[in-house]
C-alpha positions as CSV (number, residue, x, y, z in Angstrom):
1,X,134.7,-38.6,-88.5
2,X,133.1,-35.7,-90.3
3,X,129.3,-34.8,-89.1
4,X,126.4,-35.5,-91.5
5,X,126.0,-31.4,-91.3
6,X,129.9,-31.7,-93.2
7,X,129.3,-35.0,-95.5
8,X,125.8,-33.4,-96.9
9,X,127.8,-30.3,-98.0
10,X,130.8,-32.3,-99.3
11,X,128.4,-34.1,-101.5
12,X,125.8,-31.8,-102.8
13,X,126.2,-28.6,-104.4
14,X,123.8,-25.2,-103.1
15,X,123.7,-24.5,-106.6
16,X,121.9,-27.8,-107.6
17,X,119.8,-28.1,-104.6
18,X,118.5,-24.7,-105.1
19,X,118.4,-25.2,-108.5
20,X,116.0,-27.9,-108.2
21,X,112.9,-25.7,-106.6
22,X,113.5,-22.2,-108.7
23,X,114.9,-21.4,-111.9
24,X,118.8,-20.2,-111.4
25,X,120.1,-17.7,-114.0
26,X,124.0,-17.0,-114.0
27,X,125.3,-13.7,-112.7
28,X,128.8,-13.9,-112.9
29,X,130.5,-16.1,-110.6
30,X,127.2,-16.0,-108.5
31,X,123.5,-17.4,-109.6
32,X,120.5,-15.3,-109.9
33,X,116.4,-15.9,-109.3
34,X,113.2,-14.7,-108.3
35,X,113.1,-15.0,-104.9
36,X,110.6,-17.9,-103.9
37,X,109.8,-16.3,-100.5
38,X,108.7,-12.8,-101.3
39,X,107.1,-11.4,-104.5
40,X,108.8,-9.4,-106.8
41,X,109.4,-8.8,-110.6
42,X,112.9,-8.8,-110.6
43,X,115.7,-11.4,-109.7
44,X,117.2,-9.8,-106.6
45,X,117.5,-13.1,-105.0
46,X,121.5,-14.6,-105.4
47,X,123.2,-17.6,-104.9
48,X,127.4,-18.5,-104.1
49,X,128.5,-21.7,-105.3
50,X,132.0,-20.8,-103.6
51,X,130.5,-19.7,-100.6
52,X,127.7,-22.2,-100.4
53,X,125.0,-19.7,-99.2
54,X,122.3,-17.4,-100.5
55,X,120.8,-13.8,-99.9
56,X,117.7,-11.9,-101.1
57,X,118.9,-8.2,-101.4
58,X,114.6,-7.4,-101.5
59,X,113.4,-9.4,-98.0
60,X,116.9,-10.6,-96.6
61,X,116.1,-14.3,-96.6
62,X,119.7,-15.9,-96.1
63,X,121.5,-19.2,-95.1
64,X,122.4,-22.3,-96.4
65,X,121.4,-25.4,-98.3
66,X,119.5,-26.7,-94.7
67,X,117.7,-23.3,-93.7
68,X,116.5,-23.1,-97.9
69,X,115.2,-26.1,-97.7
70,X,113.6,-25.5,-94.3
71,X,112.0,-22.7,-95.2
72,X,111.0,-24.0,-99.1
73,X,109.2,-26.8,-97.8
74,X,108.1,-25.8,-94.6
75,X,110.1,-28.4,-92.2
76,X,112.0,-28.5,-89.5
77,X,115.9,-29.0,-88.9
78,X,115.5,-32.3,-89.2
79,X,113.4,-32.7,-91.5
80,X,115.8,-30.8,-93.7
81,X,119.0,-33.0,-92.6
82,X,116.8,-36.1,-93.5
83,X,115.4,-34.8,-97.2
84,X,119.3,-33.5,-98.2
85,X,121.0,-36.7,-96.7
86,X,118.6,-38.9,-98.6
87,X,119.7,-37.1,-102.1
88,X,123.6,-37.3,-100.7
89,X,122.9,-40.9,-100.0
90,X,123.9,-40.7,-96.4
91,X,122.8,-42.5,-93.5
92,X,121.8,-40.7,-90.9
93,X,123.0,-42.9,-87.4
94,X,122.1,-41.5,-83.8
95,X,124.9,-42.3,-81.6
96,X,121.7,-43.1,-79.1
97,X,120.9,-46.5,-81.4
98,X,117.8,-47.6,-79.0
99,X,116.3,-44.4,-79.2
100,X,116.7,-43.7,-83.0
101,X,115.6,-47.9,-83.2
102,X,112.2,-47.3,-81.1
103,X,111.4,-44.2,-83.6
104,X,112.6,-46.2,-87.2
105,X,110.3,-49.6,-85.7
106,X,107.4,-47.6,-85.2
107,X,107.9,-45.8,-88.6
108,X,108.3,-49.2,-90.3
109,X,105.3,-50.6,-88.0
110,X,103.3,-47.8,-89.5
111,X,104.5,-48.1,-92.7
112,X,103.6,-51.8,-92.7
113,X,99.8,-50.9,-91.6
114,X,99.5,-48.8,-94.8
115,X,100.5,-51.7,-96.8
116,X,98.3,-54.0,-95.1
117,X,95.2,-51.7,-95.4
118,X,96.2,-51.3,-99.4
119,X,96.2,-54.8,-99.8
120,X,92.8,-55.3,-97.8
121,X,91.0,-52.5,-100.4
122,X,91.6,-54.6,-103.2
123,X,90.2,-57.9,-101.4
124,X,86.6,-55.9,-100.2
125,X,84.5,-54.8,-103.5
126,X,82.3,-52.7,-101.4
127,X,85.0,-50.6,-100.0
128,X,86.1,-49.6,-103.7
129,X,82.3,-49.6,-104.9
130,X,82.0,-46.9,-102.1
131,X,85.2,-44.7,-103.2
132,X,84.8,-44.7,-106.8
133,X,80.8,-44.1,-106.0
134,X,81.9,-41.3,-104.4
135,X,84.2,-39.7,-107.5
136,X,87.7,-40.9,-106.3
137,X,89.8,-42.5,-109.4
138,X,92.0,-45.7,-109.0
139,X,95.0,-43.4,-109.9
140,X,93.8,-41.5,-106.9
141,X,93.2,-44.1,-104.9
142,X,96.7,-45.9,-105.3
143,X,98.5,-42.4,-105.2
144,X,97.2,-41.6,-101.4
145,X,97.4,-45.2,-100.7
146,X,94.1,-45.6,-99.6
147,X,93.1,-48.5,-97.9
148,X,90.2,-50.4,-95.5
149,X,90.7,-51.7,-92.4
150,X,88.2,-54.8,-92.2
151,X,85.0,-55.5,-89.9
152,X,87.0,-57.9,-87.5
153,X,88.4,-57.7,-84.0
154,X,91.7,-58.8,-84.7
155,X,93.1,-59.2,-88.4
156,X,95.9,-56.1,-88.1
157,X,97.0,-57.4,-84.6
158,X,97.2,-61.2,-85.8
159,X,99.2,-59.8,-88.9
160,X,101.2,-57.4,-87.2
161,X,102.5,-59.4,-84.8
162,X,103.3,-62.2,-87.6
163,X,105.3,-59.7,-88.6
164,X,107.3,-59.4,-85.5
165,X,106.1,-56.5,-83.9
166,X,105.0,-56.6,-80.3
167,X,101.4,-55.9,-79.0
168,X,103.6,-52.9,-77.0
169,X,104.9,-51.5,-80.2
170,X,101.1,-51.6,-81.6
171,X,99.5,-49.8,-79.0
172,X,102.3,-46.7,-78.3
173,X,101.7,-46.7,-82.3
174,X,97.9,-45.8,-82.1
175,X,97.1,-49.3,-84.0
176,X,95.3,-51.6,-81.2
177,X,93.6,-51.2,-78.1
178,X,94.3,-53.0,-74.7
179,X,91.4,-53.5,-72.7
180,X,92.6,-56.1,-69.6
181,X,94.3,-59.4,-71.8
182,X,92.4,-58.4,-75.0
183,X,93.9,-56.6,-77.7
184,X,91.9,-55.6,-80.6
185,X,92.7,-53.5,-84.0
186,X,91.8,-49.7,-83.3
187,X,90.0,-50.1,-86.5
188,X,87.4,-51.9,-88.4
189,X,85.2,-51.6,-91.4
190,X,86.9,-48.5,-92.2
191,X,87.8,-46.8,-95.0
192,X,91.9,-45.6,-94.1
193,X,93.7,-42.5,-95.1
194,X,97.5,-42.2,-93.9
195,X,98.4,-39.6,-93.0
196,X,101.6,-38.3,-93.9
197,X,104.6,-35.8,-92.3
198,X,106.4,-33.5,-94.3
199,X,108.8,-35.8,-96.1
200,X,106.0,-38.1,-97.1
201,X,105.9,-41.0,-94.0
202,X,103.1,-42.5,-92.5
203,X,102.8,-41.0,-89.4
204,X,98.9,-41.8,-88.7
205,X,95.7,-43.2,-90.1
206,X,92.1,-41.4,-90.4
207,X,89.5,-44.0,-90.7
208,X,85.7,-42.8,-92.4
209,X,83.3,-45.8,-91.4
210,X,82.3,-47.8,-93.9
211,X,78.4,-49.2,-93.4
212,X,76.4,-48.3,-90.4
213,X,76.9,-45.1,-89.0
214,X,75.6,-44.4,-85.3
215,X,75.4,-42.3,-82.2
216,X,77.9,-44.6,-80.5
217,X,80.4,-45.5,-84.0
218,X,82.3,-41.9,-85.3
219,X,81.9,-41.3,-88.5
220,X,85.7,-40.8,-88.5
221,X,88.2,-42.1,-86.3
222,X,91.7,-40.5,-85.7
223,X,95.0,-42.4,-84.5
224,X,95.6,-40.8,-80.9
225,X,98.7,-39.0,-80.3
226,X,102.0,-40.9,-80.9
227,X,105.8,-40.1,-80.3
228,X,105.9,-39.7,-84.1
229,X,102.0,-38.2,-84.6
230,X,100.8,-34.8,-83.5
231,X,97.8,-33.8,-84.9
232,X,98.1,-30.0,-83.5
233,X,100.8,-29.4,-85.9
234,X,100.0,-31.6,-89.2
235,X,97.5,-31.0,-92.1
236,X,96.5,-33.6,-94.1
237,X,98.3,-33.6,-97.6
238,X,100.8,-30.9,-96.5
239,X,103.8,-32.9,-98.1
240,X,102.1,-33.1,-101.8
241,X,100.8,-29.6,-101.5
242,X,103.6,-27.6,-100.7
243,X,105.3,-27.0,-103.8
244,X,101.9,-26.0,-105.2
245,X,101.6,-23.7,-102.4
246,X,105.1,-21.5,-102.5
247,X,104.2,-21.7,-106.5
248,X,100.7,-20.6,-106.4
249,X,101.2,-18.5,-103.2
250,X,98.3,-19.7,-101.9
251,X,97.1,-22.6,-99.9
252,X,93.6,-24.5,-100.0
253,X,92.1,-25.4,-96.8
254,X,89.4,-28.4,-96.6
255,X,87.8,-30.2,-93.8
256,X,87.9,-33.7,-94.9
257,X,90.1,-36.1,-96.8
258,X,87.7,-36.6,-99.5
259,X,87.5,-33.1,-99.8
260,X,91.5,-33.0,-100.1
261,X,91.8,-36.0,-102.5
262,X,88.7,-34.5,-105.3
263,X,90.5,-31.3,-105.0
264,X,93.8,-33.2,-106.2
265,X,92.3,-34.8,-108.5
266,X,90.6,-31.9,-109.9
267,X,94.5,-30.1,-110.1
268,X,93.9,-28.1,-107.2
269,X,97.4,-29.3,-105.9
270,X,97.5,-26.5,-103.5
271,X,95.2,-27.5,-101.1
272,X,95.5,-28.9,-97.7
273,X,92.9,-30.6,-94.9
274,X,92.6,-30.2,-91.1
275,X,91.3,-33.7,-90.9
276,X,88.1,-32.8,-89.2
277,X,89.8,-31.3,-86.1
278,X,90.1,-27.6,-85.1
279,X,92.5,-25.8,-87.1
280,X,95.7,-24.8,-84.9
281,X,98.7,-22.7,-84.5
282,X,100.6,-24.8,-85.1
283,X,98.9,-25.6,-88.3
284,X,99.0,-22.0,-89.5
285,X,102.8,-21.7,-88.5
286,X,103.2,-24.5,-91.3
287,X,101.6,-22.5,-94.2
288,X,102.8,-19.1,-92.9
289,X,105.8,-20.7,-94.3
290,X,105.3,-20.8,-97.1
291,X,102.5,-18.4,-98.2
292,X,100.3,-16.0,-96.4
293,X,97.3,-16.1,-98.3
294,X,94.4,-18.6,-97.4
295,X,91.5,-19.8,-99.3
296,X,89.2,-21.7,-96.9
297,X,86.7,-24.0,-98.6
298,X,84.3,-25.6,-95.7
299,X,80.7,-27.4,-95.8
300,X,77.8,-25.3,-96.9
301,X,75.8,-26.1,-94.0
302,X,75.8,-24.4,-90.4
303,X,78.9,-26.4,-88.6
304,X,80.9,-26.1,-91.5
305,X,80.2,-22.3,-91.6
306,X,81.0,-22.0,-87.8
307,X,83.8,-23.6,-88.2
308,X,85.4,-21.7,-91.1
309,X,84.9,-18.4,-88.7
310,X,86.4,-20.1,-86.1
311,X,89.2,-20.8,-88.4
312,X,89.1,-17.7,-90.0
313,X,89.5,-16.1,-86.8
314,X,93.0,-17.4,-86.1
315,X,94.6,-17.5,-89.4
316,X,93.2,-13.6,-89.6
317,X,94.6,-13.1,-86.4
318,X,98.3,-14.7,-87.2
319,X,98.3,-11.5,-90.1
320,X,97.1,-14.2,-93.0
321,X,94.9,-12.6,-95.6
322,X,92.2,-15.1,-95.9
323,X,89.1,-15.7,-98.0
324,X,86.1,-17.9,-97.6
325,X,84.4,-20.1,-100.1
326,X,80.7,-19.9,-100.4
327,X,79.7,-23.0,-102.0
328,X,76.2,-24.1,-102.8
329,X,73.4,-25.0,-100.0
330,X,73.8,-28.6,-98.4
331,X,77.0,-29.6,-100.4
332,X,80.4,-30.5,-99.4
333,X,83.8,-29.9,-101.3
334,X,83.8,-33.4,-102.9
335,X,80.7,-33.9,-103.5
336,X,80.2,-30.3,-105.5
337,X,83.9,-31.6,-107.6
338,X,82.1,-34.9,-108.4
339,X,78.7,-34.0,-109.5
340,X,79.5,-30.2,-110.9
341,X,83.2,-29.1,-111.5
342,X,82.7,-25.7,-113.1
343,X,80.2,-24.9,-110.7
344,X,82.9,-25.7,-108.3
345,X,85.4,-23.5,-109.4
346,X,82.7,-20.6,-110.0
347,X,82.4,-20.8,-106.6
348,X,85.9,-20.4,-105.7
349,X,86.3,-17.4,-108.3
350,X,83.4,-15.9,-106.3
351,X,85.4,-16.2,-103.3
352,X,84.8,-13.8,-100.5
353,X,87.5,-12.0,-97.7
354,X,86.2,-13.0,-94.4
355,X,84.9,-9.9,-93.1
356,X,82.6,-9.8,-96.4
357,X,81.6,-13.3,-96.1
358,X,80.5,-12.8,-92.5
359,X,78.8,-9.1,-93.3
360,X,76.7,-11.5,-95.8
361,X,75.4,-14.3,-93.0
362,X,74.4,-12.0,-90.9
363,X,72.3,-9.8,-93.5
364,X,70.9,-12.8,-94.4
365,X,69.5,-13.5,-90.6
366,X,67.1,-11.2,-91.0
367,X,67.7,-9.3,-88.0
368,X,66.1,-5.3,-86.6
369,X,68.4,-2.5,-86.8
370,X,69.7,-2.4,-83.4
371,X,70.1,-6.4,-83.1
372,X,71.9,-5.9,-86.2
373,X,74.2,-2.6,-85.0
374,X,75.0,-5.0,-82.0
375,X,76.3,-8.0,-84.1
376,X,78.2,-5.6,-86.2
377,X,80.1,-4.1,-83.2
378,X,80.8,-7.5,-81.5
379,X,81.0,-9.8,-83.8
380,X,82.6,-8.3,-87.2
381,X,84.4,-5.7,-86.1
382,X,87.0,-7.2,-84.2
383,X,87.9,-8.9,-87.7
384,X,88.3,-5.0,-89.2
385,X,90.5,-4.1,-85.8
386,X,92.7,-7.0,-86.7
387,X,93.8,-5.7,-90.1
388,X,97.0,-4.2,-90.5
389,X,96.5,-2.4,-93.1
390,X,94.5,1.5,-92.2
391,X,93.8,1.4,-96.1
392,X,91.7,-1.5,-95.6
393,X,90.1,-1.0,-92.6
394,X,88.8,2.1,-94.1
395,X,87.8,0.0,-96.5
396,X,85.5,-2.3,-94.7
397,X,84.3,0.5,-92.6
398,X,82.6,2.4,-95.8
399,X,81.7,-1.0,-97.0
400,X,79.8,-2.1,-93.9
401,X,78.0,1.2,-93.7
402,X,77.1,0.9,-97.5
403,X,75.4,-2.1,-96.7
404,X,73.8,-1.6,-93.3
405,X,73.1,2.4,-93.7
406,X,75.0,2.5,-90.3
407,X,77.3,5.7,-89.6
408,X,80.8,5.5,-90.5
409,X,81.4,7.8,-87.7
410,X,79.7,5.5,-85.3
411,X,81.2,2.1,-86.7
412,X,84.6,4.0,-86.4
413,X,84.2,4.7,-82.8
414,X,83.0,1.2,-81.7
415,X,85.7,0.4,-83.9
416,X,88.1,1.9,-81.2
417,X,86.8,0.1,-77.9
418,X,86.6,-3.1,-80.3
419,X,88.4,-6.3,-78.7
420,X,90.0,-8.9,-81.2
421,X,88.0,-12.3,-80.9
422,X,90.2,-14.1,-82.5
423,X,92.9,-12.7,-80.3
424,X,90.8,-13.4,-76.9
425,X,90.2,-17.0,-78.3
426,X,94.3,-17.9,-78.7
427,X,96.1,-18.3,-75.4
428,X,99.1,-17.2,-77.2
429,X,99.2,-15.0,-80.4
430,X,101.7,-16.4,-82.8
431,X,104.9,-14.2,-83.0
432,X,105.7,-13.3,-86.1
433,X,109.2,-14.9,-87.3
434,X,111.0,-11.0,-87.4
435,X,110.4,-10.4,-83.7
436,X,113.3,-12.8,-83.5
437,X,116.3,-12.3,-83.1
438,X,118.0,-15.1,-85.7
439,X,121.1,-15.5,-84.5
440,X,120.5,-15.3,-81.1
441,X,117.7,-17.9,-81.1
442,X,119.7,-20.6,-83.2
443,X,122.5,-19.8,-80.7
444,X,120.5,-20.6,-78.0
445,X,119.0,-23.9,-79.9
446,X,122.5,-24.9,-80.7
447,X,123.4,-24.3,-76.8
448,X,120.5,-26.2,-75.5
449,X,121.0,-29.3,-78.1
450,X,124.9,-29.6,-77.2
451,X,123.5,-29.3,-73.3
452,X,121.0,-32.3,-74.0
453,X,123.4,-34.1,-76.1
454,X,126.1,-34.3,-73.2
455,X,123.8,-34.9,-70.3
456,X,122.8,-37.8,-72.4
457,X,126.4,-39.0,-73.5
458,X,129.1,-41.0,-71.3
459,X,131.4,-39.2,-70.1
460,X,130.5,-36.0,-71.4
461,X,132.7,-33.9,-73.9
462,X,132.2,-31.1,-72.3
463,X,131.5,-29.4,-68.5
464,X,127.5,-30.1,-68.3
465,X,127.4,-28.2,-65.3
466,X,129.4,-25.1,-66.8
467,X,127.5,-24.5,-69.7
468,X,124.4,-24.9,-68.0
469,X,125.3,-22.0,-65.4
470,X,127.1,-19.9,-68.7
471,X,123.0,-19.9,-70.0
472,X,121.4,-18.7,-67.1
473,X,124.5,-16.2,-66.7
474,X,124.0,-14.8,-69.9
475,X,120.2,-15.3,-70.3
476,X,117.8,-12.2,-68.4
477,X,115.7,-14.1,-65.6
478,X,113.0,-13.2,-66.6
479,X,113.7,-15.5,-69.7
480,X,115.6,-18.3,-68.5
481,X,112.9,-20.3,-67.4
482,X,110.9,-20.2,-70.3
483,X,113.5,-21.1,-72.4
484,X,114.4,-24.2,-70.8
485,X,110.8,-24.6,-70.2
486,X,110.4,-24.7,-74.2
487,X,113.0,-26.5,-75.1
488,X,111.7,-29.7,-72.7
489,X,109.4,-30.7,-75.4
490,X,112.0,-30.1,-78.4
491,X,114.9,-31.9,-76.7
492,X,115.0,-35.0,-79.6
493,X,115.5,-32.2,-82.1
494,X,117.9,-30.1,-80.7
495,X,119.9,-32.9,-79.9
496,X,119.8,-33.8,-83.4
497,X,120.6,-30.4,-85.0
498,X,123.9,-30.3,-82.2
499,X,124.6,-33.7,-82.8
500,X,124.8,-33.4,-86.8
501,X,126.8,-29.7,-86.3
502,X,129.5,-31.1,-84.0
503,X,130.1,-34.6,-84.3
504,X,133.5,-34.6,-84.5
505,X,134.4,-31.1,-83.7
506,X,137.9,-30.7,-82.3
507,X,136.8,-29.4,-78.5
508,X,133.1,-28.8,-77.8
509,X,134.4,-26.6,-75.1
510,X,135.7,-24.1,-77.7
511,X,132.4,-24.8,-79.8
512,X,129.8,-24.0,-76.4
513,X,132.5,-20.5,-75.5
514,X,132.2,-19.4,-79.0
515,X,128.0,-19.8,-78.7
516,X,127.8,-17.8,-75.6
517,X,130.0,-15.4,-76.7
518,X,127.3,-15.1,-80.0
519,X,124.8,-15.4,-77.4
520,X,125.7,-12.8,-75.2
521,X,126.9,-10.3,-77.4
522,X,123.2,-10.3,-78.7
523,X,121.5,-10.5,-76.0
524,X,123.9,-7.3,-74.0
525,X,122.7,-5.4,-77.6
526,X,119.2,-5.8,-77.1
527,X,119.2,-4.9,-73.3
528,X,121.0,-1.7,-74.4
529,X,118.9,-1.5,-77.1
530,X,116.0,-0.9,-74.2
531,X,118.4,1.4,-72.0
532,X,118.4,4.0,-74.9
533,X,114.7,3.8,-75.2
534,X,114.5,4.5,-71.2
535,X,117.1,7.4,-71.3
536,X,115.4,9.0,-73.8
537,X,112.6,8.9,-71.9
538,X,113.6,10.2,-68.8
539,X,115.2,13.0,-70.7
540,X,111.5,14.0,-72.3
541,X,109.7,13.3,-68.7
542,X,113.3,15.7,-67.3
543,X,113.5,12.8,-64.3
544,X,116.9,13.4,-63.8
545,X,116.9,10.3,-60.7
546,X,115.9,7.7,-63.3
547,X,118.4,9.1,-65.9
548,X,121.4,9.0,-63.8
549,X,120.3,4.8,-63.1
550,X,119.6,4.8,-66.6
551,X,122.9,6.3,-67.4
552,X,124.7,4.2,-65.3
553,X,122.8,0.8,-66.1
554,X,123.8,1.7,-70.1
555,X,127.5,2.5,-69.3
556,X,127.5,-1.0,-67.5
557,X,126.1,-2.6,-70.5
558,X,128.4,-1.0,-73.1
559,X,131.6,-2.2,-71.3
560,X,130.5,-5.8,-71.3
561,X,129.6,-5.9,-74.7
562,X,133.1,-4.4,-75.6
563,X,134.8,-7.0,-73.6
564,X,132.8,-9.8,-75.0
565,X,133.4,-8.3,-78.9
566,X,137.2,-7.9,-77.9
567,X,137.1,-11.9,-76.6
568,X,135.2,-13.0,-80.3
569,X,138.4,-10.9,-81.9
570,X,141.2,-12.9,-80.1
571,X,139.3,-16.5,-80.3
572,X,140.8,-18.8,-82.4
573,X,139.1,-19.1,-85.7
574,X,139.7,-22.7,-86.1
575,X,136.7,-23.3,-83.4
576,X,134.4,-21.2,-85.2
577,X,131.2,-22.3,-86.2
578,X,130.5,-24.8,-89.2
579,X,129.1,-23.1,-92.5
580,X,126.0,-21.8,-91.9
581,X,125.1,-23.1,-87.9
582,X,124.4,-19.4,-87.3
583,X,122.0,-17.7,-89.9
584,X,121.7,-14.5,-88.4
């Protein structure tokens, strides 16, 4: 039985999938474009129908049908598999069927609670009254599937469980509370925004209180976290916005909903919210997919001004070039769209880079000289240490002296002993996708997911045991740990992407030797890749002791990568990977 890796390919064509995001232009035998991940004025970007892959000869994007549309619309592997089987017309079927079952019932459970809440808008005047008084269209309205959540205990949990869904299945789904014997509907007299994952599901609700607002009643409540619903790595209205965004190459950043829906509405399809929590890694990871240019458009008042810095800070930080929108005193987004559109988009033509747009707040606080010089050096200048660019740094240096009379030369030098907030304020910088080693990593990913796969399938295609020692043979220590560590929380996914690959392959065992001979051979090129660094430098520091281990360390290294290239040359080539498993 061919995998769904092997029945997606057999029934779609690279040429039309591609084809179907860019414009193609014929090249020959081969398909040319503007490559849609980098900027440039001519095609250099080229596509094999008889090969089924494509390469950009200008940034070296390459792969497949899965990896384009991975990196196109900013998903995952399996969020790719599920978008290209759906236009094969393939059904995707887990050989784990009460796993995959738990994960469809709460997707239908949550796509049955959007319904619901639809139906309950059009039944409670007041709820519309309040959207449409606040500039939201019906066509809006039905096109986000807005809906209210009525002032009672119980009329989702009563419906719900008409409907054949458990009280369990409710709660692990963020829908009800259980407090003793009582269960009760999350919530009431709210107005309810589903929130969607890449490929358009209902993952989660965000529910703005409709009526009397209190210390005690949030203004908005949040589902909680659910198998299917994290809000660390999700942004409201990412799955409409991302064409717009690899088009535009730019995103939109909001706050709120109502924010995102008047900027739709007002054909700023480009634009994305964080739902009101802190913007994330994970987050930016998502758009650094697709663009790295960020225009962030918060509340004019304090918090929201605080809390664009704050975000400002880690997308700066991630090496996004980001701008901040200044928009009038005591306004929000959605209200400035609904009362005064072209001031709106003045303000966003005015928009300001970040380290300008903080250089104005704290002129405008009115402070002495040397209160001033000491907000400069801690507080701005860590933004200008984080640019990559020395072109821009210098600049904002000039600029900053301009408008503070400050000394360049004195700016420059606390410049140097300057410490990168938004840096100190991330446990863990985002790496940047080219300090990866492609092929080794997906070799590793394809290891791990036919490890997980096996442990979890009776009896096991392959030596668990064996492959399991082969990583940690091949893998440094220092790494092994970490990688296994990482992988814990991924293990439904990797499972997947091994699962879809090899289903069906002939012997896993030749599969999994093949993958650690990739694996290896990688890894033995970056350790020499390090040796040579050292010998060099114990040849300019003349330590002849640390040469000769050097030395010896690198000749160790060399023979084991020949060995393991001469082992790739004699495998057999019918247990090679499938088209496109390795993209590196």
């Amino acid at each position: 039985m061919p995998s769904p890796v092997e029945s997606i390919k057999e029934r779609l064509h690279i040429a039309d999938i591609i084809g179907s995001y860019i414009k193609l232009e014929k090249a020959g035998s081969n398909l040319k474009a503007k490559c849609p991940f980098h900027n440039e004025r001519t095609p250099s970007f080229f596509v094999s129908p008889a090969r089924g892959s494509y390469y950009c000869f200008g940034c070296g994007a390459k792969g497949d049908m899965f990896s384009f549309v991975q990196a196109f619309e900013g998903t995952d592997f399996v969020g790719a598999l599920r978008t290209l089987a759906h236009r094969a017309g393939i059904e995707l079927v887990r050989e784990d069927p009460r796993e995959r079952g738990e994960r469809e019932r709460m997707f239908l459970l949550l796509e049955t609670a959007t319904l619901f809440f639809e139906r309950q808008l059009k039944t409670h005047p007041s709820a519309l009254e309040y959207l449409h008084g606040r500039g939201l269209s019906l066509d809006s309205i039905t096109s986000w599937r807005v809906g209210f959540a009525p002032d009672a205990w119980d009329t989702f949990v009563t419906f719900a469980l008409r409907e054949g869904f458990t009280k369990d299945e409710l709660e692990k789904a963020g829908l009800v509370k259980t407090e003793g014997a009582r269960t009760y509907d999350r919530f009431r007299s709210r107005i309810m925004f589903p929130i969607f994952d890449s490929t358009g599901r209902a993952i989660a609700f965000s529910g703005r209180i409709l009526g009397k607002e209190g210390d005690s009643i949030p203004k908005y409540l949040n589902s909680p976290e659910t198998p299917v619903f994290s809000k660390s790595a999700i942004l409201y209205g990412f799955d409409r916005a991302k064409l717009e965004i690899r088009r535009k190459d730019f995103a939109m950043l909001v706050e709120g909903q109502m924010d995102l829906l008047m900027c739709h509405q007002a054909g700023f399809k480009n634009t994305v919210a964080s739902s009101g929590t802190a913007f994330t890694e994970g987050q930016i990871t998502l758009l650094k997919r697709l663009t790295k240019r960020l225009l962030m458009v918060y509340d004019a008042d304090k918090a929201g001004v605080q809390a664009s810095l704050r975000s400002a800070s880690l997308a700066l930080s991630a090496g996004m070039e980001v701008k901040i929108v200044a928009l009038p005193a005591l306004t929000d987004p959605a209200e400035l769209i609904a009362t005064d559109l072209p001031r709106f988009k003045e303000s966003l033509a005015s928009s300001a880079h970040i380290i300008d747009f903080y250089l104005a707040v704290m002129l405008k606080e009115d402070l002495d000289e040397r209160k001033l010089a000491r907000a400069i050096r801690d507080r701005l200048l860590p933004y200008v240490a984080a640019l990559e660019s020395s072109i821009e740094r210098d600049h904002f240096i000039s600029r900053i002296a301009n408008r503070t009379g400050i000394r360049e030369q004195a700016i420059r030098e606390d410049l140097q002993k300057s410490k990168n907030p938004a840096r100190s304020t991330t446990p863990a910088e985002i790496p940047k996708e080219t300090a990866l080693n492609p092929r080794r990593h997906q070799a590793e990913r394809l290891l791990l997911g036919l490890l997980f796969w096996q442990e979890h399938t009776s009896p096991p295609a392959l030596d668990v045991v064996w492959l399991k020692k082969e990583i940690e043979r091949i893998v440094p220590t220092s790494r092994v740990k970490k990688l296994f560590a990482e992988a814990e929380g991924l293990q439904d996914e990797l499972t997947y992407q091994a699962e879809s690959y090899y289903r069906g392959a002939g012997s896993l065992t030749e599969v999994a030797r093949d993958l650690l001979s990739t694996l290896e051979e990688d890894t033995l090129k970056e350790e020499l890749s390090v040796s040579l660094k050292e010998l060099l430098n114990a040849e300019q520091t003349k330590d002849q002791g640390s040469k000769e281990i050097v030395l010896k360390q690198y000749h160790t290294l060399t023979t084991r990568l020949n060995a393991v290239k001469r082992g790739r040359q004699d495998f057999n080539p019918s247990a090679e990977f499938p088209d496109g498993a390795l993209r590196g």
